[in-house]
C-alpha positions as CSV (number, residue, x, y, z in Angstrom):
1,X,-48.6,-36.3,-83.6
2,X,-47.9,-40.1,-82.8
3,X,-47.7,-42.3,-85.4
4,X,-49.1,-45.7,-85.8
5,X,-47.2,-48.5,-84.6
6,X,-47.9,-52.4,-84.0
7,X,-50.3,-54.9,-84.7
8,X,-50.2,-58.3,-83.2
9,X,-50.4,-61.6,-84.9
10,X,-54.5,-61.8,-83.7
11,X,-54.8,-58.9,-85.3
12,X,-53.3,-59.6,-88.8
13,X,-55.5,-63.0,-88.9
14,X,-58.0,-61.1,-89.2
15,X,-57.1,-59.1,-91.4
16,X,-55.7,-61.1,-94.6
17,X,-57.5,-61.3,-97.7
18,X,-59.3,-58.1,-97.2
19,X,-59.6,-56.0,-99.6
20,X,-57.1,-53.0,-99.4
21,X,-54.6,-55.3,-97.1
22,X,-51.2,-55.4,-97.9
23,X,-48.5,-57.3,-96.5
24,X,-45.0,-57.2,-97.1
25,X,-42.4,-59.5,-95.8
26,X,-38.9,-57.1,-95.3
27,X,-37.0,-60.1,-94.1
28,X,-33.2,-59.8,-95.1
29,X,-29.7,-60.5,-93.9
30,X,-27.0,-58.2,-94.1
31,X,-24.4,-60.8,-94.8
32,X,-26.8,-62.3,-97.4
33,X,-28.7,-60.4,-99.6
34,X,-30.1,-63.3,-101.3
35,X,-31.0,-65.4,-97.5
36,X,-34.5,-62.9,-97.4
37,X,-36.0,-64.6,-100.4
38,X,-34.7,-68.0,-99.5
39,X,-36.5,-67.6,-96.2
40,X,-39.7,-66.6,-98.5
41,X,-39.6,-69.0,-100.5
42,X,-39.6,-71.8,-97.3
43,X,-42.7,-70.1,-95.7
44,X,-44.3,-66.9,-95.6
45,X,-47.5,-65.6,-94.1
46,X,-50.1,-66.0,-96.5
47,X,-50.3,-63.1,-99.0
48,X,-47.2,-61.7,-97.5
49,X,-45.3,-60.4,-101.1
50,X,-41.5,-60.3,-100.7
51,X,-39.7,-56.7,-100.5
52,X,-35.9,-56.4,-101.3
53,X,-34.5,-54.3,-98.4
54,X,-31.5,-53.7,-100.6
55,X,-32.8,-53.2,-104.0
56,X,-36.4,-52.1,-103.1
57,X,-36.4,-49.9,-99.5
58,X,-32.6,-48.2,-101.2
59,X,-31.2,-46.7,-104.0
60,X,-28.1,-47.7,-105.2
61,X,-25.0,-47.4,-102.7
62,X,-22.9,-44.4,-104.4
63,X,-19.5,-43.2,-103.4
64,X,-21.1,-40.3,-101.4
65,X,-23.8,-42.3,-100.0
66,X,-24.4,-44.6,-97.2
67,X,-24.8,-48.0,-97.8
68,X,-28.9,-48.3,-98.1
69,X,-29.9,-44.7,-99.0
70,X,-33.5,-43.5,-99.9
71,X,-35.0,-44.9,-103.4
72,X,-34.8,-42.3,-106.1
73,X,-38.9,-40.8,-105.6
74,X,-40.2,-42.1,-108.8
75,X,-38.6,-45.7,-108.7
76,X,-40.1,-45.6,-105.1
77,X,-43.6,-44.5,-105.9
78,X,-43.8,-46.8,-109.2
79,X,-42.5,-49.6,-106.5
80,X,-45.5,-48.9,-104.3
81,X,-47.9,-48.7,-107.5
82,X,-46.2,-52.6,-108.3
83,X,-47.0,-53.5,-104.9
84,X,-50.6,-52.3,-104.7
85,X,-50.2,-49.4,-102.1
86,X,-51.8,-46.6,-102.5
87,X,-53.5,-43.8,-99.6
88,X,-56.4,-46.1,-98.8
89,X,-54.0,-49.4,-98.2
90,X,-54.0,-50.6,-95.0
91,X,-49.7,-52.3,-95.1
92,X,-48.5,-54.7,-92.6
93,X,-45.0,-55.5,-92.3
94,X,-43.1,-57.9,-90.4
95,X,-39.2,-59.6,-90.4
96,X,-37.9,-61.9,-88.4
97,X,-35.5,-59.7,-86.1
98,X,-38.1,-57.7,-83.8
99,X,-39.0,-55.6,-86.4
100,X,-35.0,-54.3,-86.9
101,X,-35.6,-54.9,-91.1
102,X,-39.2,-53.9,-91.1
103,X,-39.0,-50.5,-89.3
104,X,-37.4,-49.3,-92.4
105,X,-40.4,-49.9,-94.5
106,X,-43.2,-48.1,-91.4
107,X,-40.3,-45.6,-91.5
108,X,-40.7,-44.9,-95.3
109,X,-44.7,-45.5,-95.5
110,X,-45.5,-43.4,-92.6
111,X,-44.1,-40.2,-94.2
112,X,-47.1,-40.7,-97.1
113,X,-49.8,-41.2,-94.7
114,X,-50.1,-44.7,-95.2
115,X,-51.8,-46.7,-92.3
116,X,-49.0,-48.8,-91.5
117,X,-48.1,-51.4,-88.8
118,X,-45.2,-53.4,-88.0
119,X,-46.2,-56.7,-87.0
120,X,-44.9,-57.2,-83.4
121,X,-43.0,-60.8,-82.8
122,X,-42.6,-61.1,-86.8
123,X,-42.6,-64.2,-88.5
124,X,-41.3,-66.0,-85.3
125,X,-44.1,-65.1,-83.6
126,X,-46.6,-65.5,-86.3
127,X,-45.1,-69.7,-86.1
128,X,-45.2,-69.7,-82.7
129,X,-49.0,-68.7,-82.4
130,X,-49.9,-71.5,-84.9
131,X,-50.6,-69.1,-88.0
132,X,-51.2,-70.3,-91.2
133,X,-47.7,-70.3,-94.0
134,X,-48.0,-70.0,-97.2
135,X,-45.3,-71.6,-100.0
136,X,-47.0,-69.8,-102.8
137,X,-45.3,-66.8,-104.4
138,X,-47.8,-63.4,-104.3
139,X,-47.3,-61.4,-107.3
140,X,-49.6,-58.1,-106.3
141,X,-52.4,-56.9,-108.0
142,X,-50.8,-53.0,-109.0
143,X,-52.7,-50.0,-108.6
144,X,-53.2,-47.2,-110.7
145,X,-52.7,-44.2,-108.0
146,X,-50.1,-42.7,-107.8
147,X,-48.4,-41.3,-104.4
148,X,-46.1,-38.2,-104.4
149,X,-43.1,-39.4,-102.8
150,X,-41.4,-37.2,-100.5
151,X,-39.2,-38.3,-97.0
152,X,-39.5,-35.0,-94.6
153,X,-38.3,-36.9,-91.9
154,X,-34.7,-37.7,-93.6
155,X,-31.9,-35.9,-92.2
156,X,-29.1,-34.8,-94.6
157,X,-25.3,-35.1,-94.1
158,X,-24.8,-31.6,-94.5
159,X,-27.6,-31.1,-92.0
160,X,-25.6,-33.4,-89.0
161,X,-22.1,-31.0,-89.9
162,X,-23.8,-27.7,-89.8
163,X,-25.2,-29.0,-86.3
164,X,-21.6,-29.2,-85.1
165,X,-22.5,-25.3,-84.8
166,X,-25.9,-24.9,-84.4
167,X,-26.7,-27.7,-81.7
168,X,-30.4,-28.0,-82.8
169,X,-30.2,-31.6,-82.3
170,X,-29.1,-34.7,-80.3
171,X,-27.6,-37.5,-82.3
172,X,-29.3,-40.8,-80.9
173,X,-27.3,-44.5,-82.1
174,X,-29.0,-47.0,-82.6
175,X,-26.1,-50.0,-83.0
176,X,-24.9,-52.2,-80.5
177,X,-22.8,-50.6,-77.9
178,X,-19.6,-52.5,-78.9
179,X,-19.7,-50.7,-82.3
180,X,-20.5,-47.3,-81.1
181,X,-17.2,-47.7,-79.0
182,X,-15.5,-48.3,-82.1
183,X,-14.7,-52.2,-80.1
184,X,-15.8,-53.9,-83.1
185,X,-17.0,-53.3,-87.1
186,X,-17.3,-55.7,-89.8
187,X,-19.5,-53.9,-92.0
188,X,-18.1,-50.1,-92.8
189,X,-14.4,-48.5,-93.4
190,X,-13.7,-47.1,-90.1
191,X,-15.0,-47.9,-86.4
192,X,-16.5,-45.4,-83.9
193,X,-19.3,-42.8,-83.7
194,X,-20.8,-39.8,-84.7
195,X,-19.3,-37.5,-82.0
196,X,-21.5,-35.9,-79.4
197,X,-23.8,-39.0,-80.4
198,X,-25.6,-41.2,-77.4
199,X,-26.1,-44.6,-77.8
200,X,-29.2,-46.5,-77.5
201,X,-29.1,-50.0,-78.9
202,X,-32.5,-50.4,-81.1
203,X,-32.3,-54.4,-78.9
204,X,-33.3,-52.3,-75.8
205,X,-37.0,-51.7,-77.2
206,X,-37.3,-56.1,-77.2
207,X,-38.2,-58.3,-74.7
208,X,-36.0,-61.8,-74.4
209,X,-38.8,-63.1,-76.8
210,X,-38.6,-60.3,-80.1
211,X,-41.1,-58.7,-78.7
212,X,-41.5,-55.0,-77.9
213,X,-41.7,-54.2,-74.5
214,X,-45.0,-52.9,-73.0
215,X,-45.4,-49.2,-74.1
216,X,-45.1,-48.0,-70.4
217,X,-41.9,-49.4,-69.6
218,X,-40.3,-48.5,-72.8
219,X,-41.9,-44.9,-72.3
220,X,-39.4,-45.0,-68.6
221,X,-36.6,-46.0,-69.7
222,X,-37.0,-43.6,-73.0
223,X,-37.6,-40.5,-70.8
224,X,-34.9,-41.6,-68.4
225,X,-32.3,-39.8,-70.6
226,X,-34.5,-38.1,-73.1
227,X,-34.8,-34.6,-72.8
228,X,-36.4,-31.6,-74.6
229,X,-39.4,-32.1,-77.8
230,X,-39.5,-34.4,-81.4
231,X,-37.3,-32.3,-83.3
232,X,-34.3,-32.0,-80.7
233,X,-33.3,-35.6,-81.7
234,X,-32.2,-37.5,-84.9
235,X,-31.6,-41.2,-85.1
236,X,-29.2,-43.3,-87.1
237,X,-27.4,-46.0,-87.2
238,X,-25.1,-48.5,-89.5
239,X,-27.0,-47.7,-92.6
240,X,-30.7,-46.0,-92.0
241,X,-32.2,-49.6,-91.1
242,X,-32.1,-50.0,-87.5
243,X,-32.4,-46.3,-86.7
244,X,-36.1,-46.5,-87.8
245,X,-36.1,-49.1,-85.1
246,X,-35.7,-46.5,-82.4
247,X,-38.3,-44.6,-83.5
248,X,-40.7,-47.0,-83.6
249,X,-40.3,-47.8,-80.6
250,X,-40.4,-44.5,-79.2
251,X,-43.9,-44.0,-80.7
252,X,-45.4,-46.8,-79.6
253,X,-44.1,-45.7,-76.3
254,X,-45.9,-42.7,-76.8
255,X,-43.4,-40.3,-77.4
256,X,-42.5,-38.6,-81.1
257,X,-40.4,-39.3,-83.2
258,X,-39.4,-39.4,-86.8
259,X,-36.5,-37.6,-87.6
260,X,-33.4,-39.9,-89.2
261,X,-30.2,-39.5,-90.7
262,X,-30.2,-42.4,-93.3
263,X,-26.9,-41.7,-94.4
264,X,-25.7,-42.7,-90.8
265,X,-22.2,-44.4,-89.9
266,X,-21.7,-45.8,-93.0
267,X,-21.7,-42.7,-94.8
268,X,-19.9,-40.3,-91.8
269,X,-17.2,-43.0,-92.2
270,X,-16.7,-42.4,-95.5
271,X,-16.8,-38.7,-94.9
272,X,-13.8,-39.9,-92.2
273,X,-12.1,-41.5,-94.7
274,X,-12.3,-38.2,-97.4
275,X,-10.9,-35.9,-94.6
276,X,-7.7,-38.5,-93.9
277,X,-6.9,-38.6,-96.9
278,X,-6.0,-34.7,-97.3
């Protein structure tokens, strides 16, 4: 079953200040955690409350662990009660990088059958199509349900080793190609990939203006090296961010998606690391 994707800027006008209309704004830098709410607190769409990629989308980096994985499930499902989400929420969220940030959040909601969408252009778009900002800082109005928090769609570590021998699955990359060739990495202990991994940079789903591209092209170029049904393929990437990027897109191109191994690079590299060191 596809999954819910986009909405456009249109769209979300219309939308805020309904009842049961959440928006969240997931914008947040990787080489500033503290830049996202800066960026807030200079303008936000109005009603948009601000979500902590780092501290609010992940639990706590661990030595085992990638560097963003998955929120313990009760912290996550009191976090959703904070924010006023609950099964009959309707949540938009948006970024300012295409939807890169933002996927994580559609990633995580989807999985609870929350009608999520991720707004398509982000903030830069919402600006350039003369929507209304906001200064004022949203603190949400909590609910009292409760969702049962579950992620069926995350792939373990232990799950990508034992497909070393099993092959059930295609390892799909989502960084840019320079760090998949091990050419370049600032962010985790060693460079390269997952091997037997293909790489297909989550930029590829954008047009030049941080827009996805029309479902039909992106459904082409998909299928042009795709191969086989949903479950053959797993997506990842530095950290479990951008990965949810890919399959995004690949819904809205109308193909499945969902599986993704949030551990990805930065916790195989510490795994790389561990096995050195013997």
């Amino acid at each position: 079953m596809l999954l819910k994707t986009l909405i456009n800027t249109n769209e979300l006008a219309l939308l805020l200040g309904q009842p049961n209309v959440v928006v969240l704004d997931c914008r947040f830098y990787l080489a500033d955690h503290a830049k996202g709410k800066s960026e807030y607190d200079k303008g936000h769409i109005p009603g948009a409350i601000f979500v902590d990629v780092h501290q609010e989308l992940a639990g706590p980096e661990a030595e085992l662990t990638g560097r963003h994985p998955l929120p313990d499930d009760t912290v996550f499902s009191e976090q959703l009660q904070a924010w006023g989400i609950d099964s009959n929420t309707k949540v938009i969220v948006y970024d300012d990088m295409g939807g890169a940030i933002a996927a994580r959040a559609w990633w995580m909601l989807s999985q609870h059958n929350i009608d999520v969408r991720v707004l398509d252009g982000g903030f830069p778009e919402w600006l350039k199509q003369g929507g209304e900002v906001s200064l004022a800082f949203v603190t949400p109005t909590a609910t009292s349900n409760n969702i049962k928090i579950s992620f069926p769609w995350a792939i373990s570590e232990q799950a990508i080793v034992e497909n070393f021998e099993t092959n059930k699955f295609q390892l799909v990359d989502a960084r840019a190609s320079d760090r998949f060739n091990g050419e370049n990495e600032t962010m985790d202990p060693v460079a390269g990939h997952i091997p037997g991994a293909i790489n297909r940079p989550f930029t590829d789903n954008l047009d030049a203006d941080g827009r996805f591209k029309p479902a039909e092209q992106l459904h082409v170029e998909w299928q042009d090296w795709l191969s086989g049904d949903c479950d053959a393929y797993v997506y990842y990437c530095g950290s479990g961010v951008t990965a949810c990027h890919n399959v995004l897109a690949l819904n809205h191109a109308g193909i499945e998606a969902k599986q993704v191994y949030v551990g990805s690079w930065s916790q195989w590299s510490k795994r790389m690391l561990r096995a050195t060191a013997l």
